[in-house]
C-alpha positions in Angstrom: -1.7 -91.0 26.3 0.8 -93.1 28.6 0.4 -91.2 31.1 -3.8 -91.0 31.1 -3.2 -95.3 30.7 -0.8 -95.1 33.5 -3.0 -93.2 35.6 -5.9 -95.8 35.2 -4.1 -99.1 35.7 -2.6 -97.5 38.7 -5.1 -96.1 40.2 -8.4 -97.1 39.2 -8.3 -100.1 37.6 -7.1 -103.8 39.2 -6.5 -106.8 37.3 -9.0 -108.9 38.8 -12.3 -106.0 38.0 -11.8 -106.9 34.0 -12.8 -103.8 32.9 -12.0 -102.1 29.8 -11.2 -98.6 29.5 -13.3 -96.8 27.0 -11.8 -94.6 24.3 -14.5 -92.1 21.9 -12.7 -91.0 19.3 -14.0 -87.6 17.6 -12.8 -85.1 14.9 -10.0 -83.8 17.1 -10.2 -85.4 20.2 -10.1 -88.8 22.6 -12.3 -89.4 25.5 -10.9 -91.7 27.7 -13.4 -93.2 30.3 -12.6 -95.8 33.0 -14.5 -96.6 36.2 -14.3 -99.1 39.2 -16.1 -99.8 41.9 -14.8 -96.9 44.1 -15.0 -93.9 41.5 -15.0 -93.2 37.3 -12.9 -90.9 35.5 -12.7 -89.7 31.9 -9.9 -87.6 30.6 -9.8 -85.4 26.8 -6.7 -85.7 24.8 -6.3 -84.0 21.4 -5.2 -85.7 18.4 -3.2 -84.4 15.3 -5.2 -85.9 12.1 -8.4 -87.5 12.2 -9.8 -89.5 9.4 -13.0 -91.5 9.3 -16.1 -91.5 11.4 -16.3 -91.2 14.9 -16.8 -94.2 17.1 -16.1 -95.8 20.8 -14.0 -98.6 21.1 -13.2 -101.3 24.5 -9.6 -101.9 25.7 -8.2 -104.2 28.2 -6.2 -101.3 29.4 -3.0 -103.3 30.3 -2.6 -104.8 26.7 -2.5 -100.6 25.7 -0.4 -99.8 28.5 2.2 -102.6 27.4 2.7 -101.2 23.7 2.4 -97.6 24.8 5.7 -98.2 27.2 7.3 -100.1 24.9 6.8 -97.7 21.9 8.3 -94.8 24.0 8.2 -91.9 21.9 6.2 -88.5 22.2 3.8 -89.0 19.2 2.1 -92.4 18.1 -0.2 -93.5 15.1 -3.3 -95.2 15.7 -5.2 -97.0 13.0 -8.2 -98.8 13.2 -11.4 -99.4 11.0 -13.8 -99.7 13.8 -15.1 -100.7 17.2 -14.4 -104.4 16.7 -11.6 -104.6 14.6 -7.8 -104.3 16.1 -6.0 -101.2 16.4 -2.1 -100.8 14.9 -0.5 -98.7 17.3 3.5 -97.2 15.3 6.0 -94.9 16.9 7.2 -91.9 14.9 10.0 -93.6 13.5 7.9 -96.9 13.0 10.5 -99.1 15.2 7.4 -100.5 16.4 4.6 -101.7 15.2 2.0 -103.1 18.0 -1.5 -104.2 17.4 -4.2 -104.2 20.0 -7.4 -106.2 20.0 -10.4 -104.3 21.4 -12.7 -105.6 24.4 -15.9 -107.1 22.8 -18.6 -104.8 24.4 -22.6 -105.9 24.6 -24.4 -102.8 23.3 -26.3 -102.9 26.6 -22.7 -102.2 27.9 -21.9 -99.5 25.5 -25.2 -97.7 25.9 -24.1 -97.2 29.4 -20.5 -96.7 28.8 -21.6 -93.9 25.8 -24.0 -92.3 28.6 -20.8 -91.8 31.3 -18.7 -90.7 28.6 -21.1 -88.0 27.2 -21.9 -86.9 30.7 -18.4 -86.7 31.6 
């Protein structure tokens, strides 16, 4: 998932747009979706245990970026309750605990950020 954040903040996304990058979580996989002003991207990652529904969920993408490189490690735990609570990010050894706070999204803005996901 470093990598996929990496890739965005380097690439697509600049400080000053203020975009979030979008994240659907499903059964056994992430969608991550970004997009500026020159092009959009979405990548699929898999994840290990899934409980809970599925739902999308807003992040600045620097504040994930930040406690992904700190936490270092090959596999992470994400927990969250939903799309507007904050996500607990722990390293396999739980040295780190980081939480994240999700971008608030209007639901204009996430019918349009579900439709570029699904299409992507």
């Amino acid at each position: 998932m470093l990598s996929h954040i990496k890739y965005y903040t380097d690439n697509v996304i600049s400080k000053s747009d203020n975009l979030p990058i979008v994240l659907k979580v499903e059964n056994e996989k992430v969608i991550t979706y970004a997009h500026n002003v020159r092009f959009e991207t979405s990548d699929e990652l898999e994840i290990k245990d899934f409980y809970g529904k599925e739902t999308v969920i807003g992040f600045n993408p620097y504040f994930l970026l930040d406690a992904l490189k700190i936490a270092d490690v090959d596999n992470i735990s994400i927990k969250g309750v939903n799309s507007k609570s904050p996500i607990m990010i722990e390293g396999e050894n739980a040295k780190y605990s980081f939480l994240v706070l999700p971008v608030n999204i209007a639901d204009t803005k996430m019918n349009e950020y579900l439709e570029r996901v699904n299409a992507a």
